[in-house]
C-alpha positions in Angstrom: 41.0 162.8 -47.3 37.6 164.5 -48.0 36.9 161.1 -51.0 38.0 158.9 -48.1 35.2 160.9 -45.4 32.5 160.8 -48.2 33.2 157.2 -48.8 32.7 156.6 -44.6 29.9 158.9 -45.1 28.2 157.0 -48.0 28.6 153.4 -46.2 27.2 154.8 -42.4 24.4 156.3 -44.7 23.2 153.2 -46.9 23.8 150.8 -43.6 21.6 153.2 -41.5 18.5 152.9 -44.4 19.3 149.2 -44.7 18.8 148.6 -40.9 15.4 151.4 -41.2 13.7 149.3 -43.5 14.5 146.1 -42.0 13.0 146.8 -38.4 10.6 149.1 -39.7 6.9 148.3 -41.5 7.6 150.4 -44.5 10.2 152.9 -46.0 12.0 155.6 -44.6 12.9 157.6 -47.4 15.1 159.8 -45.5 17.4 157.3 -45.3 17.0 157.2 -49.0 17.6 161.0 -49.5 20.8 160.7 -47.0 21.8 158.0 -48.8 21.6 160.2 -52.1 22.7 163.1 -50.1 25.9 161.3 -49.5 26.3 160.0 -53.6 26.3 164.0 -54.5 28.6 164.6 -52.1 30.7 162.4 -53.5 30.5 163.0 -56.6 31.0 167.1 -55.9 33.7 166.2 -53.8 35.4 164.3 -57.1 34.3 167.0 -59.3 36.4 169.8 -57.4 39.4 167.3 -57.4 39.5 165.6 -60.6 37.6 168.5 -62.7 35.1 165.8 -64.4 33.7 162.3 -63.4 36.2 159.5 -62.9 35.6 155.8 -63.1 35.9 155.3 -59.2 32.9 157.8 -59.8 30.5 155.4 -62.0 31.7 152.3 -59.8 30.4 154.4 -56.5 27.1 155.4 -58.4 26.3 152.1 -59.2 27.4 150.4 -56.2 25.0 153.4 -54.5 22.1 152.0 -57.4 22.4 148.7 -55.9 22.3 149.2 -52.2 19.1 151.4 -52.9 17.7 148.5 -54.7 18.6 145.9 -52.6 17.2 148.0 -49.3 14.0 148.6 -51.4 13.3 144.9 -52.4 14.2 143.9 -48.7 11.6 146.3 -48.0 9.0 144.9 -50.4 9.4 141.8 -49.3 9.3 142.1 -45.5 5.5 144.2 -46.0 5.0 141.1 -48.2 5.9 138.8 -45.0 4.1 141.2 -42.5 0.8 141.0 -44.8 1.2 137.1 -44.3 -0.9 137.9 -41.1 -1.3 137.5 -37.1 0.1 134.0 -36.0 0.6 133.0 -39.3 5.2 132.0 -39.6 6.5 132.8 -42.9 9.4 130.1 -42.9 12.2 131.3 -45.3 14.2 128.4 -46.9 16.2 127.0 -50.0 14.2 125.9 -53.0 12.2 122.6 -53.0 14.3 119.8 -53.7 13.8 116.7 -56.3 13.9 113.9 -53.9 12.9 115.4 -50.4 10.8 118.5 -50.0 14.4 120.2 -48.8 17.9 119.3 -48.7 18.5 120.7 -45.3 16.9 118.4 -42.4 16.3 121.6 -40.1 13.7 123.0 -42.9 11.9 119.4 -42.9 12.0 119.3 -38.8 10.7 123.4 -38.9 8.2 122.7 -41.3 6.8 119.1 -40.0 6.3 120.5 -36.5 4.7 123.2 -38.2 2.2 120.5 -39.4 2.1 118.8 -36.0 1.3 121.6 -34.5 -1.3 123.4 -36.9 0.4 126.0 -37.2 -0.8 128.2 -40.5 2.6 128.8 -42.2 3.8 129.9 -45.9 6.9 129.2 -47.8 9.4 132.0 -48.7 12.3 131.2 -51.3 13.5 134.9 -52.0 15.6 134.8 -48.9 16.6 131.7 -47.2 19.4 133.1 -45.2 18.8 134.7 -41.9 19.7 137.1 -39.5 22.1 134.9 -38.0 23.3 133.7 -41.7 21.3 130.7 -41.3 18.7 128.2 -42.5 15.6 127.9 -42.2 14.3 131.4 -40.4 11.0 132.4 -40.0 8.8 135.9 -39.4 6.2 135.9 -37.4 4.6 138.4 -35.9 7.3 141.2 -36.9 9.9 138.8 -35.1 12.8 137.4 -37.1 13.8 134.4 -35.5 16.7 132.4 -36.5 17.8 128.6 -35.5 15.1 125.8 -35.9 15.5 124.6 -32.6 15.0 128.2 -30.8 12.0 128.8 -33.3 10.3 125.3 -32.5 10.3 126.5 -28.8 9.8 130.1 -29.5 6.2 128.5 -31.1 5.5 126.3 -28.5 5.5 128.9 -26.1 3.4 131.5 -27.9 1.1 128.8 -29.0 1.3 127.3 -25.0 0.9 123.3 -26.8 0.9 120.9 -24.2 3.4 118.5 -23.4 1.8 115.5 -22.3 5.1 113.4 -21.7 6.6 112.6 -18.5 9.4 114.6 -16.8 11.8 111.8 -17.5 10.4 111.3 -21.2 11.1 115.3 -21.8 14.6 114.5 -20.7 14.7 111.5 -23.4 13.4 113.6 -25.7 15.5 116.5 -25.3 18.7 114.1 -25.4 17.7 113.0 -28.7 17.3 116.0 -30.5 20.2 117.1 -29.2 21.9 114.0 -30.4 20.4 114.3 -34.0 20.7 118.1 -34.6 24.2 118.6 -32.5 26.1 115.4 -33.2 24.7 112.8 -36.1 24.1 115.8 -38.4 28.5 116.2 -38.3 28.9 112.8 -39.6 26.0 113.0 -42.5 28.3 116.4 -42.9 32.2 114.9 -43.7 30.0 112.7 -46.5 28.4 115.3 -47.9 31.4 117.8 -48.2 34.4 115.5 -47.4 33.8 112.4 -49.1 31.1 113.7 -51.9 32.6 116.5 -52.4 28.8 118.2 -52.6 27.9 116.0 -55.9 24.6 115.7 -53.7 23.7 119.3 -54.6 23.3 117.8 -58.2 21.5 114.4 -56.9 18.8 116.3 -54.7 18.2 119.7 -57.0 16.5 119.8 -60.5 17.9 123.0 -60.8 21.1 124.0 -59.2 22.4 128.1 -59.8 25.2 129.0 -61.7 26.9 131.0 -59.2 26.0 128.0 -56.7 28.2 125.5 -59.1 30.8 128.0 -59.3 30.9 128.5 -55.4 30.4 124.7 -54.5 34.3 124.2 -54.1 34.5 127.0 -51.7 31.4 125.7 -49.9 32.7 122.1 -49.6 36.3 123.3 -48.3 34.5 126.3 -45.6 32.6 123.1 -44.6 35.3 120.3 -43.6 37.4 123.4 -42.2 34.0 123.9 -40.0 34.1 120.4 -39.4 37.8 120.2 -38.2 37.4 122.4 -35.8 34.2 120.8 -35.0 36.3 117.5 -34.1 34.2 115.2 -36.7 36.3 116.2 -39.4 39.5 115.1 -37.7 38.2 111.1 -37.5 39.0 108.9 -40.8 35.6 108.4 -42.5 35.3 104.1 -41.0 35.6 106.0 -37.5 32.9 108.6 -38.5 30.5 105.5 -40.0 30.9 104.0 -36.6 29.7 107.0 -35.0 26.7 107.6 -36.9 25.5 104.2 -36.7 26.0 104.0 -33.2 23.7 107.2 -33.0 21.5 105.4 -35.5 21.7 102.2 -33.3 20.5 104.2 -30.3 17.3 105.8 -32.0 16.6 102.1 -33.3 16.5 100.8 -30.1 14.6 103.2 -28.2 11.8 103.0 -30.7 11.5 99.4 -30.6 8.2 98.3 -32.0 6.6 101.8 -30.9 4.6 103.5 -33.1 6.5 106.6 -32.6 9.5 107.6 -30.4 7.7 108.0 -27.3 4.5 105.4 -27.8 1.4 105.6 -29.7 1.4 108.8 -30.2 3.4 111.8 -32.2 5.4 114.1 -30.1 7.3 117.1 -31.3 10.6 115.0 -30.8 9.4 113.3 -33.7 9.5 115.8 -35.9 13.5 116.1 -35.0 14.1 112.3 -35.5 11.9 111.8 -38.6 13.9 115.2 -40.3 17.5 113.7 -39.8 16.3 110.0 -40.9 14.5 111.0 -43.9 17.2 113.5 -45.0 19.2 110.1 -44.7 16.3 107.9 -46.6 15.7 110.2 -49.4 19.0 112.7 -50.0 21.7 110.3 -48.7 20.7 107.3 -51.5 24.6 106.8 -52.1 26.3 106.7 -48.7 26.9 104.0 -46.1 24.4 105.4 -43.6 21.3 104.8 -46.0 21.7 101.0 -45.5 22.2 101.5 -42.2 18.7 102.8 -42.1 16.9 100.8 -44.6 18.8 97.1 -44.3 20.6 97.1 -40.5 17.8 99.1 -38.8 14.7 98.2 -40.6 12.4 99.5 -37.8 14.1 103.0 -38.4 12.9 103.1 -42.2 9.5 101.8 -41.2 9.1 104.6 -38.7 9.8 107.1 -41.5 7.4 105.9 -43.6 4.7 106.0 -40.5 5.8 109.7 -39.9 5.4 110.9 -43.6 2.1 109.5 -44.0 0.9 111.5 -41.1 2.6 114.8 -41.0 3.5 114.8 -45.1 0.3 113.1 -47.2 0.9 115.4 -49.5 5.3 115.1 -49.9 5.2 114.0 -53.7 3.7 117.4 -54.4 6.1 119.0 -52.5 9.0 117.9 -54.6 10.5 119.8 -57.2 9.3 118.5 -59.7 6.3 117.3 -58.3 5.6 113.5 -59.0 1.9 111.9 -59.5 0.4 111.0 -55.8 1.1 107.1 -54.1 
């Protein structure tokens, strides 16, 4: 009973100094001397039953080792962010990829409204997962702020940028980002993980982890039983093709011979529509939906290429590797 209360006691402790030095600007270190406090307890406690140190003894000290560590690099790293400065976002994301500057279309959308908006911003690879397990995330300010959709309106607030559309434009806009990051991104999903099986991972990374190849068949299966209960997942794949281009069809039409979504000139919805299209263009080289965009809708590809001369001059560079200018 009193191993099973020092156990409790050891967890509360290193949770407590985890959650310190994440809301905090530097370390507590009494959470690190409870958190010791707790390990000696222990191992007194084990002492008195067992008369000398067990194994459950060294796997407790070094599990204790780790969650020091691991509160003390979070620590590090989030005076790292803070030093970033006022108004500046420290977008955390995956690694660069080889034929797109990410993978994931909501890091392209963050990070090319980011540019749209001039908003100063730097890259953080150490921790691309969230508080809401998700990414991309951002700091800024000593806010964490998770979900690229929130954060793109979190910034346009704080930064007041002005909307110059119409009141029935905004509600255009607003159905097509919902369209793209709610709906089209489900079918890009069931090829990815369902039909792919998450060969892309290979295809659009130089560089893919060990323990990432060893967890991609866990990944793929977490992500069609996400997409069952979704309702994507339960169409056969010609239904789900039909879906996307119909979405597809929709965004090609609306554009029309426009410069940009909503005329002549960039919009932040564009930074939502250009994302999901060139995730489509430049990661999806081997599915049905890039012809869709580059053959059956040709003003769809054009429009990509307009967007990433304007918001990305500088996207070979920000490949992984990087490749010579165009």
């Amino acid at each position: 009973m009193q191993i099973v209360m020092c156990l409790l006691f050891l967890t509360r402790m290193g949770a407590r100094a985890e959650v310190r030095v994440t809301v905090s600007e530097g370390w507590h270190w009494a959470g690190i001397l409870a958190f010791l406090t707790a390990v000696a307890l222990l191992i007194g406690t084990l002492r008195l039953c067992f008369g000398t140190l067990t194994l459950v003894t060294a796997v407790v000290l070094l599990l204790g080792v780790f969650k020091i560590c691991s509160c003390i690099t979070k620590a590090k790293r989030r005076q790292r962010w803070e030093a970033a400065g006022q108004d500046v976002v420290v977008l955390h994301c995956s690694n660069r990829g080889r034929l797109a500057p990410s993978m994931s279309p909501f890091v392209i959308k963050l990070e090319s409204f980011l540019r749209f908006a001039g908003i100063p911003y730097q890259l953080d690879f150490d921790e691309p997962f969230g508080p809401k397990g998700k990414t991309p995330w951002v700091t800024f300010n000593g806010e964490e702020l998770a979900d690229s959709q929130l954060i793109l309106e979190r910034l346009t607030e704080h930064f007041n940028l002005r909307n110059s559309l119409t009141k029935e434009l905004q509600a255009i806009a607003r159905a097509f980002v919902v369209m793209m990051d709610e709906h089209l991104i489900w079918g890009l999903r069931v090829w990815r993980y369902s039909i792919d099986c998450g060969a892309g991972f290979y295809e659009c990374h130089l560089h893919v982890p060990f323990i990432v190849s060893v967890a991609l068949p866990f990944l793929c299966w977490r992500m069609r039983r996400a997409l069952w209960h979704q309702g994507m997942g339960r169409h056969t794949f010609a239904q789900v093709q039909s879906i996307v281009r119909k979405d597809l069809t929709a965004v090609s039409e609306f554009l029309g011979e426009r410069r940009y979504l909503m005329g002549e000139e960039l919009d932040a919805v564009d930074c939502v529509v250009f994302a999901h299209l060139a995730n489509i263009v430049y990661n999806y080289h081997r599915s049905p939906f890039y012809v869709i965009v580059t053959e059956e809708l040709p003003n769809l590809a054009g429009y990509v290429k307009r967007v990433r001369q304007r918001l990305w001059p500088d996207w070979n560079k920000c490949l992984d590797p990087p490749l010579p200018s165009q």
